[in-house]
PDB file of N, CA, C and O in Angstrom:
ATOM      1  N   UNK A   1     -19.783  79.993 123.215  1.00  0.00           N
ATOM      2  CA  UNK A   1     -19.332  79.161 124.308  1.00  0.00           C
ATOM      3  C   UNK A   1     -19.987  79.640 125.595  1.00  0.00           C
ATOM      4  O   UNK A   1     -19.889  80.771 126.070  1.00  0.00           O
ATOM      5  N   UNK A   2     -20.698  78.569 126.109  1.00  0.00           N
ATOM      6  CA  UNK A   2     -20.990  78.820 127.547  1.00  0.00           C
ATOM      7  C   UNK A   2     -20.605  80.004 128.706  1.00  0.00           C
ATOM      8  O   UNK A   2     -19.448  80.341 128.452  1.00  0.00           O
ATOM      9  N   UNK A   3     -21.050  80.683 129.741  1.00  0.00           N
ATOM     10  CA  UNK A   3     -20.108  81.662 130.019  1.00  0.00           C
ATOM     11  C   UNK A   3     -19.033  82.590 129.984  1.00  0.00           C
ATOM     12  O   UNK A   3     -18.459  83.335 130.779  1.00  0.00           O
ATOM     13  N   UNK A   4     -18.952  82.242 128.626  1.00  0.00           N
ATOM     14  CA  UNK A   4     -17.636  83.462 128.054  1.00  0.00           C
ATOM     15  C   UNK A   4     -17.996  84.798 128.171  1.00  0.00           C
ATOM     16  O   UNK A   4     -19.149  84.957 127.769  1.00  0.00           O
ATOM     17  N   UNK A   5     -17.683  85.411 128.405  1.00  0.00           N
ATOM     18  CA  UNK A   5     -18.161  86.833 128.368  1.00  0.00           C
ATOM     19  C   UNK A   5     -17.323  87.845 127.439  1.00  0.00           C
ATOM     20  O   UNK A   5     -16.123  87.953 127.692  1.00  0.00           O
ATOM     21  N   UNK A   6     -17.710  88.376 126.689  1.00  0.00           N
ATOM     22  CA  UNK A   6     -17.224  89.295 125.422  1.00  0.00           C
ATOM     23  C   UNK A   6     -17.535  90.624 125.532  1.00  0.00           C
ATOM     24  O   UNK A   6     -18.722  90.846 125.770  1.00  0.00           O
ATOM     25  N   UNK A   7     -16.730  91.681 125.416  1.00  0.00           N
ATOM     26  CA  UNK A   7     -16.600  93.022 125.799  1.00  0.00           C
ATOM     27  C   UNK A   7     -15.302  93.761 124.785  1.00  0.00           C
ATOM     28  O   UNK A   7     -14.252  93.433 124.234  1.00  0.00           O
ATOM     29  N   UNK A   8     -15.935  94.629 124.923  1.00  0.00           N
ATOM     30  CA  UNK A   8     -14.558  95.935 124.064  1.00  0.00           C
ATOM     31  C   UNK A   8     -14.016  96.532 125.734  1.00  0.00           C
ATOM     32  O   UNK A   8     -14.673  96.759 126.750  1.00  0.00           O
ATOM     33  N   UNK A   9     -12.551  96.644 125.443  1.00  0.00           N
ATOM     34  CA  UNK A   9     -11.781  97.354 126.433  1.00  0.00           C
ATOM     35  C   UNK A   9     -10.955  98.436 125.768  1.00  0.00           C
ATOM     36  O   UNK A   9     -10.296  98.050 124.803  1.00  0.00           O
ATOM     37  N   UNK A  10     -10.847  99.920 126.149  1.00  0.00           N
ATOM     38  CA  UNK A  10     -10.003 100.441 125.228  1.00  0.00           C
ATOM     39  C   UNK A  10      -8.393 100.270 125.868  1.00  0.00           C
ATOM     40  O   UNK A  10      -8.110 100.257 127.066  1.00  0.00           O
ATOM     41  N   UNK A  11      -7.641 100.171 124.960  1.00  0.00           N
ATOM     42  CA  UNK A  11      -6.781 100.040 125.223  1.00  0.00           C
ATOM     43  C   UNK A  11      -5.494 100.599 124.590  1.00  0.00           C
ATOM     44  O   UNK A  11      -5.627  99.735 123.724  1.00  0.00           O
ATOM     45  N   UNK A  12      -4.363 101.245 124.212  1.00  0.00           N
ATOM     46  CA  UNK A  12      -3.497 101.962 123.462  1.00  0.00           C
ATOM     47  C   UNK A  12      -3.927 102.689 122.258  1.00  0.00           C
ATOM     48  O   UNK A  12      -3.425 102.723 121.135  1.00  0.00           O
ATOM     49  N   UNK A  13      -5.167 103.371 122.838  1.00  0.00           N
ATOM     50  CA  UNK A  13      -5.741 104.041 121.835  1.00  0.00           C
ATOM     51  C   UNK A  13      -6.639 103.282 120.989  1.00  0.00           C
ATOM     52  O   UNK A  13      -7.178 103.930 120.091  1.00  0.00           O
ATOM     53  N   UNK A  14      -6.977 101.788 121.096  1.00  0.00           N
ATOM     54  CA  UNK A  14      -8.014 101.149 120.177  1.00  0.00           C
ATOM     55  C   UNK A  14      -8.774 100.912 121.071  1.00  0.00           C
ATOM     56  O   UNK A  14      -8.601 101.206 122.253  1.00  0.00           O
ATOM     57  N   UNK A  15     -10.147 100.082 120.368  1.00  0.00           N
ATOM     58  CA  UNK A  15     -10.981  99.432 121.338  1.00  0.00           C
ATOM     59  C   UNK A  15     -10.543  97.741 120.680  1.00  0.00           C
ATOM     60  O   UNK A  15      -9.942  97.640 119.610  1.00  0.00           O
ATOM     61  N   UNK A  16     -10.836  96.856 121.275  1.00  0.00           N
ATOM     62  CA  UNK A  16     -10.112  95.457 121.506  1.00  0.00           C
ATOM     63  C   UNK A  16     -11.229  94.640 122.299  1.00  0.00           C
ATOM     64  O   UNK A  16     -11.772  94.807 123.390  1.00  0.00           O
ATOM     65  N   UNK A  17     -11.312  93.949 121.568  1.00  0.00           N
ATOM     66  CA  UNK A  17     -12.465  92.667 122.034  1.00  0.00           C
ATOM     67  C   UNK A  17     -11.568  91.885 122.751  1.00  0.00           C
ATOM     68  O   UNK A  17     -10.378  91.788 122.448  1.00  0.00           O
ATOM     69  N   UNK A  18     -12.223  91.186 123.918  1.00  0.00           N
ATOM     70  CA  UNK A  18     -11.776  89.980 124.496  1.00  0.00           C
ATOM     71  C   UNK A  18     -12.659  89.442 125.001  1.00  0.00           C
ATOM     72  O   UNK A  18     -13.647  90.023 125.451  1.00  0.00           O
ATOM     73  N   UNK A  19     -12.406  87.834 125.027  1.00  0.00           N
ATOM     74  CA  UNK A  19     -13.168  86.636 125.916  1.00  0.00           C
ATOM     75  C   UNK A  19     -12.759  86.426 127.084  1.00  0.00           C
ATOM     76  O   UNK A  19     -11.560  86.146 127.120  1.00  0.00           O
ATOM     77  N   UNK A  20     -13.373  86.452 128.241  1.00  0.00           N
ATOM     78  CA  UNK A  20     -13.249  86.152 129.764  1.00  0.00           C
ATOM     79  C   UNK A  20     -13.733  85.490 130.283  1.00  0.00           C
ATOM     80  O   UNK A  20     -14.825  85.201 129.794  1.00  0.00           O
ATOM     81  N   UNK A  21     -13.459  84.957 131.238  1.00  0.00           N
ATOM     82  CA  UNK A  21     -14.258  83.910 132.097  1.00  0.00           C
ATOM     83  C   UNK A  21     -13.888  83.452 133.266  1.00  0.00           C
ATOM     84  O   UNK A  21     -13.170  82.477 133.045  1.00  0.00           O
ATOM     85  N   UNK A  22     -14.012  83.668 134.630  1.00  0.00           N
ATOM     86  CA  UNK A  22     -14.240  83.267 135.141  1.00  0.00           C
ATOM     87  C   UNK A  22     -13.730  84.159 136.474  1.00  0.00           C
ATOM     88  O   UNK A  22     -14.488  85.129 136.465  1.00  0.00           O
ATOM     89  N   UNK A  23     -12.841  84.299 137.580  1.00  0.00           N
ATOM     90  CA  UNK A  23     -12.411  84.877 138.486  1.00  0.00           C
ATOM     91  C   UNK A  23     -10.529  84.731 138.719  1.00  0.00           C
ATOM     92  O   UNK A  23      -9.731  84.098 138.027  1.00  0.00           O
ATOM     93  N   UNK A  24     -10.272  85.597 139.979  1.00  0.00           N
ATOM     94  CA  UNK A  24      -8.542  86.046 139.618  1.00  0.00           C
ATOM     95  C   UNK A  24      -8.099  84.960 140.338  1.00  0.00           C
ATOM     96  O   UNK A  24      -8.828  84.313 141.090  1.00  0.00           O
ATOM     97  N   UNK A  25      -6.575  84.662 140.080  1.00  0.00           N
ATOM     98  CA  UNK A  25      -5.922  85.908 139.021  1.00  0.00           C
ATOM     99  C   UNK A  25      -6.488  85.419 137.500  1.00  0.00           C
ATOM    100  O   UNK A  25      -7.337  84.669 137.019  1.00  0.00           O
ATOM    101  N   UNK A  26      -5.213  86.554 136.992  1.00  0.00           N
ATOM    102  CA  UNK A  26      -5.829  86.379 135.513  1.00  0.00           C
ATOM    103  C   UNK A  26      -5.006  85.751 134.497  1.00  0.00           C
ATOM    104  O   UNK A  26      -3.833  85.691 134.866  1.00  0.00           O
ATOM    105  N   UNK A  27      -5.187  85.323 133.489  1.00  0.00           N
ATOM    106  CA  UNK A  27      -4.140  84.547 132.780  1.00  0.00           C
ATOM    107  C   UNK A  27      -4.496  85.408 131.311  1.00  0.00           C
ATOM    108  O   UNK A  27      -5.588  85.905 131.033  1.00  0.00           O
ATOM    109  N   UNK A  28      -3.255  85.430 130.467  1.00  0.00           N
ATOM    110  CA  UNK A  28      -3.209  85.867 129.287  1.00  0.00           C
ATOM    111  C   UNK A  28      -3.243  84.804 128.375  1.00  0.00           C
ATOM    112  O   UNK A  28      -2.552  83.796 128.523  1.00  0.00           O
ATOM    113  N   UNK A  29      -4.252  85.032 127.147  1.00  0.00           N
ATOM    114  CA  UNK A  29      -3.848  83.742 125.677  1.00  0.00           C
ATOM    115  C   UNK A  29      -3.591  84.739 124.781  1.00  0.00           C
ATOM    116  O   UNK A  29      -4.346  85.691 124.579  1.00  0.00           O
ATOM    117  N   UNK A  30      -2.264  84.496 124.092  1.00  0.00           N
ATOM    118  CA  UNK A  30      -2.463  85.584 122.825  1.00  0.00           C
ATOM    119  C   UNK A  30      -2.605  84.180 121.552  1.00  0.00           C
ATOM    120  O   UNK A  30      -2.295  82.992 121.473  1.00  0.00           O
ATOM    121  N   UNK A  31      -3.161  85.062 120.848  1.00  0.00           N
ATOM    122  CA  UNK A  31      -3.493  84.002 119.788  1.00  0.00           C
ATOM    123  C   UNK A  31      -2.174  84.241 118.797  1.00  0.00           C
ATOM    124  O   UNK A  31      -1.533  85.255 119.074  1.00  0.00           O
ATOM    125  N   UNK A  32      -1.674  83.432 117.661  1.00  0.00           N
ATOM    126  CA  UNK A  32      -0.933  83.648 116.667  1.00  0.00           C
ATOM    127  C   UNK A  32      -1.501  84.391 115.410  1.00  0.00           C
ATOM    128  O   UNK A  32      -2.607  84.921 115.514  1.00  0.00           O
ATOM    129  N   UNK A  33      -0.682  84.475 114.006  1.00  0.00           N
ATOM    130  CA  UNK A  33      -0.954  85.095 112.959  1.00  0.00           C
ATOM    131  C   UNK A  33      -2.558  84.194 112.011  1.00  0.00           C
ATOM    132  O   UNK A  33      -2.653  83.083 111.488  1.00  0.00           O
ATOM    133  N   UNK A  34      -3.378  85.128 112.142  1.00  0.00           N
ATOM    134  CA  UNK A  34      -4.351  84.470 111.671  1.00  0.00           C
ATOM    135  C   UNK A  34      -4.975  83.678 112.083  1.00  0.00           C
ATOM    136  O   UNK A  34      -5.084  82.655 111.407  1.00  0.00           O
ATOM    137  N   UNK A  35      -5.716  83.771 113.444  1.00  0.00           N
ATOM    138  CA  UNK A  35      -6.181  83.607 114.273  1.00  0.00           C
ATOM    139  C   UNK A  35      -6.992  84.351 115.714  1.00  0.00           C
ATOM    140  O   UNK A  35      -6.356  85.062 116.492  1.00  0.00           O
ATOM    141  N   UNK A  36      -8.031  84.138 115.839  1.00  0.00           N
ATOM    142  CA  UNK A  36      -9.043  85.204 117.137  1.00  0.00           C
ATOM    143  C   UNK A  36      -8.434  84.697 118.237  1.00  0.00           C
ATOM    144  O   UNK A  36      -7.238  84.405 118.260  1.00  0.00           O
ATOM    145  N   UNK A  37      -9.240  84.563 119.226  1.00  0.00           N
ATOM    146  CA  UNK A  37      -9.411  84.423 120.442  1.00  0.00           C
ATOM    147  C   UNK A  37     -10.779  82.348 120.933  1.00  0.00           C
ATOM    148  O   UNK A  37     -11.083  81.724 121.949  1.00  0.00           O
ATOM    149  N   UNK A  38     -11.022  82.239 119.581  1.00  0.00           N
ATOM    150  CA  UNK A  38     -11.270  81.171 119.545  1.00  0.00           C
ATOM    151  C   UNK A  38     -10.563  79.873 120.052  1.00  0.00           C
ATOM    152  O   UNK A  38     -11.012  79.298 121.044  1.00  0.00           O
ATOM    153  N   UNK A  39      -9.604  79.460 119.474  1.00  0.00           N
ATOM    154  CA  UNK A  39      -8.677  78.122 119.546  1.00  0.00           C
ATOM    155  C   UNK A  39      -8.189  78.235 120.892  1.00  0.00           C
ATOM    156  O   UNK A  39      -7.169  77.595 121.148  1.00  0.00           O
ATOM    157  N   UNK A  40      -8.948  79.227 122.211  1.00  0.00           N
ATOM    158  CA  UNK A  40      -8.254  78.903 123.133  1.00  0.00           C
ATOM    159  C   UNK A  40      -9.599  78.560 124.041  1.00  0.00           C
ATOM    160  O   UNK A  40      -9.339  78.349 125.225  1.00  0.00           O
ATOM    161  N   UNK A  41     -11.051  78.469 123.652  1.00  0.00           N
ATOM    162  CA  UNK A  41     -12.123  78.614 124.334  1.00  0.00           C
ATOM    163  C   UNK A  41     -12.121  76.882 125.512  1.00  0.00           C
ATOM    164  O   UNK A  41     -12.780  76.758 126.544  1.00  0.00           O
ATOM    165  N   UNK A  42     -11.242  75.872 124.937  1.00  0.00           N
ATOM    166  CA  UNK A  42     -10.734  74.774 125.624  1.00  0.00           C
ATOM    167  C   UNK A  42     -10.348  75.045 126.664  1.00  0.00           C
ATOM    168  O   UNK A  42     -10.838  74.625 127.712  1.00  0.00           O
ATOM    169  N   UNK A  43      -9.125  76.015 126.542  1.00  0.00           N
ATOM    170  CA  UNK A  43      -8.245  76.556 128.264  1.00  0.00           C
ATOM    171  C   UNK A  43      -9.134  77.563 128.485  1.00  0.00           C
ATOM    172  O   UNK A  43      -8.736  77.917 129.595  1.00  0.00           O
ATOM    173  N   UNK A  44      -9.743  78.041 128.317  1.00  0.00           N
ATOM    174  CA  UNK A  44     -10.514  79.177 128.816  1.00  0.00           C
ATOM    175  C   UNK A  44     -11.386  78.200 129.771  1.00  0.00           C
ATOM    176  O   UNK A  44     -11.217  78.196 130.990  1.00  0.00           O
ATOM    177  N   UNK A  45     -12.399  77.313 129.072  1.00  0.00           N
ATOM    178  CA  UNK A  45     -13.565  76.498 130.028  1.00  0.00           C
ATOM    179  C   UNK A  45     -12.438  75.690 131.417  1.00  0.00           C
ATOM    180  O   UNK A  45     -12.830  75.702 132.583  1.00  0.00           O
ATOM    181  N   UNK A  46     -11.276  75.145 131.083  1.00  0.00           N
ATOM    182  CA  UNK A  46     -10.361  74.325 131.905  1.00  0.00           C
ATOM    183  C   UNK A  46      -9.989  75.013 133.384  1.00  0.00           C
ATOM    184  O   UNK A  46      -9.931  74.515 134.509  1.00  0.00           O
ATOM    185  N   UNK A  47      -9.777  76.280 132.930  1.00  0.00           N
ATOM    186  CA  UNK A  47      -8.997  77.311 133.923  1.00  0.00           C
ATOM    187  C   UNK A  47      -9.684  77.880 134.748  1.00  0.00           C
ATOM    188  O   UNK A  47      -9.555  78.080 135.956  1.00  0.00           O
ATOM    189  N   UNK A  48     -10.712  78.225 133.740  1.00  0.00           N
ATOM    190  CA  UNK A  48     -11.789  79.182 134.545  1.00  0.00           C
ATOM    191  C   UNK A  48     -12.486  78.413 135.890  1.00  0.00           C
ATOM    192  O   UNK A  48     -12.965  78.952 136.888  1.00  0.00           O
ATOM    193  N   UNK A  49     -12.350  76.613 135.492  1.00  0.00           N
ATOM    194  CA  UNK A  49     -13.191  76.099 136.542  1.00  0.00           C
ATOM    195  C   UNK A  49     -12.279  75.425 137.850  1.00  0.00           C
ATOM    196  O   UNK A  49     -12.472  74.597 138.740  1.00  0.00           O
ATOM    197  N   UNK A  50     -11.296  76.215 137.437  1.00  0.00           N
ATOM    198  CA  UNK A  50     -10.118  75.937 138.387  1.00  0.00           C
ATOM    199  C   UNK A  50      -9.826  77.278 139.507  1.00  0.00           C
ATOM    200  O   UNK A  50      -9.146  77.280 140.533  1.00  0.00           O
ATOM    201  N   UNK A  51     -10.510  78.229 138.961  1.00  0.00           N
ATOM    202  CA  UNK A  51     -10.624  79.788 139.907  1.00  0.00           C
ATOM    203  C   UNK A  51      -9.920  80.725 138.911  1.00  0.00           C
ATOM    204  O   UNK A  51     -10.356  81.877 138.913  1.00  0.00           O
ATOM    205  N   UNK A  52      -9.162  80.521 138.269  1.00  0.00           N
ATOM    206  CA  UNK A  52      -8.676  81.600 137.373  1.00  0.00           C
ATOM    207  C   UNK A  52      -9.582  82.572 136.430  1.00  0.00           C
ATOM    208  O   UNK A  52     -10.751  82.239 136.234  1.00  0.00           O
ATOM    209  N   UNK A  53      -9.188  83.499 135.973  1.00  0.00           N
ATOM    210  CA  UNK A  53      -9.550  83.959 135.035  1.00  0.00           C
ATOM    211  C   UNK A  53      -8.861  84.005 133.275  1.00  0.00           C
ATOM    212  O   UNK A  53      -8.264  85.045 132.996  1.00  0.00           O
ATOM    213  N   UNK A  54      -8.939  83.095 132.343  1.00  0.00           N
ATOM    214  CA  UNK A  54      -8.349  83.160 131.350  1.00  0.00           C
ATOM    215  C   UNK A  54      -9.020  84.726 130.665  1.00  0.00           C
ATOM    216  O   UNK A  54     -10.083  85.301 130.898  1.00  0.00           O
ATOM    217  N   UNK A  55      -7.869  85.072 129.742  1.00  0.00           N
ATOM    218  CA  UNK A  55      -8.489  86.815 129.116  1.00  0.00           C
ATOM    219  C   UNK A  55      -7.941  85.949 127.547  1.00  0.00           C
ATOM    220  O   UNK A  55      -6.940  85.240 127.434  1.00  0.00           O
ATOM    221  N   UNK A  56      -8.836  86.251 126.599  1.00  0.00           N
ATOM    222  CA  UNK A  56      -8.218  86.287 125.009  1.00  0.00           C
ATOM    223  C   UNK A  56      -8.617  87.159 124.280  1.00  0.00           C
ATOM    224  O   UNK A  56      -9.655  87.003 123.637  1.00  0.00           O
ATOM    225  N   UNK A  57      -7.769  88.457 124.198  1.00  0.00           N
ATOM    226  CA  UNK A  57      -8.096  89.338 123.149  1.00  0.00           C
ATOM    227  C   UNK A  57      -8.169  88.590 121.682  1.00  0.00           C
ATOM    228  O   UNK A  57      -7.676  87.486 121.454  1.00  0.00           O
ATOM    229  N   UNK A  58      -8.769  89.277 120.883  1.00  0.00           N
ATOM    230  CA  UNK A  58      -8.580  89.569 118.974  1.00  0.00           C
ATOM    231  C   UNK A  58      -6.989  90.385 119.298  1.00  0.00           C
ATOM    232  O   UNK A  58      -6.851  90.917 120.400  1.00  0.00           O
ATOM    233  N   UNK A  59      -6.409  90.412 118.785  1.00  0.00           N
ATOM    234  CA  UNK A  59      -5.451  91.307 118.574  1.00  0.00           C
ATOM    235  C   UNK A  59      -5.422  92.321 117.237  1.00  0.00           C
ATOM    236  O   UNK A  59      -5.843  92.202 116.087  1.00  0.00           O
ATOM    237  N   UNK A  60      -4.711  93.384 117.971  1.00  0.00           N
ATOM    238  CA  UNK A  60      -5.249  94.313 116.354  1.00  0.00           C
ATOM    239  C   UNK A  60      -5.277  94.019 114.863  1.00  0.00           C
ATOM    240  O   UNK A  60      -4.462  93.636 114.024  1.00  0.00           O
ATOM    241  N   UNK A  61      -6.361  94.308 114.884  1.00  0.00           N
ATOM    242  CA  UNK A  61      -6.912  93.922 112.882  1.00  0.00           C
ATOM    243  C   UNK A  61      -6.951  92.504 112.758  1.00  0.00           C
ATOM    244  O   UNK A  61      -6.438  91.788 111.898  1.00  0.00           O
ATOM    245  N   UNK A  62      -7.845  92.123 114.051  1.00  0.00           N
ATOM    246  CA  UNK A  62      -8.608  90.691 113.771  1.00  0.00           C
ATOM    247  C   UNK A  62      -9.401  91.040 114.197  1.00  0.00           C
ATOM    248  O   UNK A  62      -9.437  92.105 114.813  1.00  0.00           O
ATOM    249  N   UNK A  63     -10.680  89.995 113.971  1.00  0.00           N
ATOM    250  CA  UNK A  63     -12.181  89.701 114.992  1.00  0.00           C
ATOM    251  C   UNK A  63     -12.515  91.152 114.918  1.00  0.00           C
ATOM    252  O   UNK A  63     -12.156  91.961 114.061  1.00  0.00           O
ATOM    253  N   UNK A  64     -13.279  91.343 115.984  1.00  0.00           N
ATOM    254  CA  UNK A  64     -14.047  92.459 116.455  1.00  0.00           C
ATOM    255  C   UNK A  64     -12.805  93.774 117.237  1.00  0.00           C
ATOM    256  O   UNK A  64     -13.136  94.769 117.882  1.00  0.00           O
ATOM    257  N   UNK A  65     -11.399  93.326 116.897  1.00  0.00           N
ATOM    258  CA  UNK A  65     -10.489  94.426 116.805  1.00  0.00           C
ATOM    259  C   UNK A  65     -10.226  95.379 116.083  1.00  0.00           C
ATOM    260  O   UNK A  65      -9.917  95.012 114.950  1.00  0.00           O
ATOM    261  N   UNK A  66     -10.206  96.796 116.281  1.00  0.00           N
ATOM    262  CA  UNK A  66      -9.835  97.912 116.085  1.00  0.00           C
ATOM    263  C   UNK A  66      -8.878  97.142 114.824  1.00  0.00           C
ATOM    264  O   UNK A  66      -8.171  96.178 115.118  1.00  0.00           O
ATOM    265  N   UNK A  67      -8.964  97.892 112.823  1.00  0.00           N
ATOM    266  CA  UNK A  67      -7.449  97.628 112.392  1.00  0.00           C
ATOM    267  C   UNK A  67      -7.360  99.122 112.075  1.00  0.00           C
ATOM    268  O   UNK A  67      -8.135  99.811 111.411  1.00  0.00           O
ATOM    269  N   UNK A  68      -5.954  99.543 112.862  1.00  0.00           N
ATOM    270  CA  UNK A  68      -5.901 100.671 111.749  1.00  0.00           C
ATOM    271  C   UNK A  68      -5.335 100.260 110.918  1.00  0.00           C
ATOM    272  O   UNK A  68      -4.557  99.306 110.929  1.00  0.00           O
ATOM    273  N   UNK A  69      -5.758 101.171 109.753  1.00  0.00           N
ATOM    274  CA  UNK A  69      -5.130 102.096 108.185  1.00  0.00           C
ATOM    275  C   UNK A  69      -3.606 100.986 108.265  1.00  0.00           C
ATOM    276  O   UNK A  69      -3.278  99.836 107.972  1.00  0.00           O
ATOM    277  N   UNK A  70      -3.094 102.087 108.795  1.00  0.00           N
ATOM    278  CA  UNK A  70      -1.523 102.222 108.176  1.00  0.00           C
ATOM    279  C   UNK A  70      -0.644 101.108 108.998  1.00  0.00           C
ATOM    280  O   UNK A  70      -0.431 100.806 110.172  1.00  0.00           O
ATOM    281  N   UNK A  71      -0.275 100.692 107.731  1.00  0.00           N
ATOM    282  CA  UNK A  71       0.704  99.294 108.447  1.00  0.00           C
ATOM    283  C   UNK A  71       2.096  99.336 109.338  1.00  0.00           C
ATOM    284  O   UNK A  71       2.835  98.374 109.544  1.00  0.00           O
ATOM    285  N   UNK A  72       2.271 100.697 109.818  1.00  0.00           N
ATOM    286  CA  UNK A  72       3.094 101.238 110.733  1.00  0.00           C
ATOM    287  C   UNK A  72       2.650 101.243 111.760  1.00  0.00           C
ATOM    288  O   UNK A  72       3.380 101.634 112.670  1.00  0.00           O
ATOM    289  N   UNK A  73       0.979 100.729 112.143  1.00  0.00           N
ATOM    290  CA  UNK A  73       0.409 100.641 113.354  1.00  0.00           C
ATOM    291  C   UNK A  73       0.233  99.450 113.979  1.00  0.00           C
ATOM    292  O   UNK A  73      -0.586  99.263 114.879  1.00  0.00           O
ATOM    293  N   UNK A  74       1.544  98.012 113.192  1.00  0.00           N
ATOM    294  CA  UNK A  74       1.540  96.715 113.660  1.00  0.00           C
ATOM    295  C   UNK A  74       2.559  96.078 114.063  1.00  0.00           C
ATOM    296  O   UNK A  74       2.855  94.888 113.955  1.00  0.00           O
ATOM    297  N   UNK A  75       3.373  97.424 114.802  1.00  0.00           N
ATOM    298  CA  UNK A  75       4.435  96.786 115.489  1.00  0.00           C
ATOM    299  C   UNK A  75       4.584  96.042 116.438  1.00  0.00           C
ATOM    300  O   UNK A  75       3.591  95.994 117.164  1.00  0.00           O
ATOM    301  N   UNK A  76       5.591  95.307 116.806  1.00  0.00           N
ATOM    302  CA  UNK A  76       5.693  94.302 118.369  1.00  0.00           C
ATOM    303  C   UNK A  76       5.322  95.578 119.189  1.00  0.00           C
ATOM    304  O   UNK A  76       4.468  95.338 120.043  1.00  0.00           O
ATOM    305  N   UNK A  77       5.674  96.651 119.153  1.00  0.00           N
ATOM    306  CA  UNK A  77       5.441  98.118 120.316  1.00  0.00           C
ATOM    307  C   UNK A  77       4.086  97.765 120.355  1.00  0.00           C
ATOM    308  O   UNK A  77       3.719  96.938 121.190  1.00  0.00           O
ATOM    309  N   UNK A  78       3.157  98.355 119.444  1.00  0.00           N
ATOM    310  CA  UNK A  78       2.253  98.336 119.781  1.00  0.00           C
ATOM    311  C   UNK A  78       1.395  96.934 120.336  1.00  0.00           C
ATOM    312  O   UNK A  78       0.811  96.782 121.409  1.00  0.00           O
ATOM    313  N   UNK A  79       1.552  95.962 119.165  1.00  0.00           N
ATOM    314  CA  UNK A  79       0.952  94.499 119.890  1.00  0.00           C
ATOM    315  C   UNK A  79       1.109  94.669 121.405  1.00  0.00           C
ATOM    316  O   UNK A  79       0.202  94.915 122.200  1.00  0.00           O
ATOM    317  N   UNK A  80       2.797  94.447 121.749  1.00  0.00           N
ATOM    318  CA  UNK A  80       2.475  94.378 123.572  1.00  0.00           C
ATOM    319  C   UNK A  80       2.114  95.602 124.077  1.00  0.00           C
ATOM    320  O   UNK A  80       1.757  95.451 125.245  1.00  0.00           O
ATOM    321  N   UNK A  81       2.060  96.509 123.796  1.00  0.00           N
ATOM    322  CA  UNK A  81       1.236  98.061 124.384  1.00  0.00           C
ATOM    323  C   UNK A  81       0.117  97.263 124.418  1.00  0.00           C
ATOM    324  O   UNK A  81      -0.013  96.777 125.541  1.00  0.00           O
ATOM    325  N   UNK A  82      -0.828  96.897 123.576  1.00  0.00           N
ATOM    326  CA  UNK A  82      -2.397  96.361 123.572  1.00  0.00           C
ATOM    327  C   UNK A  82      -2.662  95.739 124.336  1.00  0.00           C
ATOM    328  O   UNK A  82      -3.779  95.700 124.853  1.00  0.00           O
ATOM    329  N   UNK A  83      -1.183  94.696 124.795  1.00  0.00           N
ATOM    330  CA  UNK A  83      -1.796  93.928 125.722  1.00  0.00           C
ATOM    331  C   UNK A  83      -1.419  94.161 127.357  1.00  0.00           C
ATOM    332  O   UNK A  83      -1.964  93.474 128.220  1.00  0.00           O
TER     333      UNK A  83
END
């Protein structure tokens, strides 16, 4: 997608891909179960040309996100820690 810009940020101990675009403030998309940061690249182009900045991480153990191991590392704690 056009001007998206894609980067690793570390964040609660992982590194975490997200899509950005554009200037502040900033707006959050979290994506649902089984799903990237894709299905939001619509509000991302919408917002961004409105002055905002939309952000869409992968969330852990998707996309180009950090998964750990152990399935004790996919709590709601951590999800909103990530974000």
């Amino acid at each position: 997608m056009e001007g998206v810009e894609h980067r690793i940020v570390k964040v609660n101990g992982i590194n975490m891909h997200v899509a950005e675009k554009g200037a502040r403030p900033g707006l959050l998309f979290v994506h649902g179960f089984s799903e990237l940061w894709y299905p939001w690249r619509h509000q991302i182009a919408a917002l961004s040309s409105k002055g905002y900045r939309p952000v869409a991480p992968d969330l852990r153990g998707y996309g180009d996100t950090y998964s750990p191991d152990s399935v004790t590392c996919y709590t709601c704690f951590h999800i909103v820690g990530d974000l």
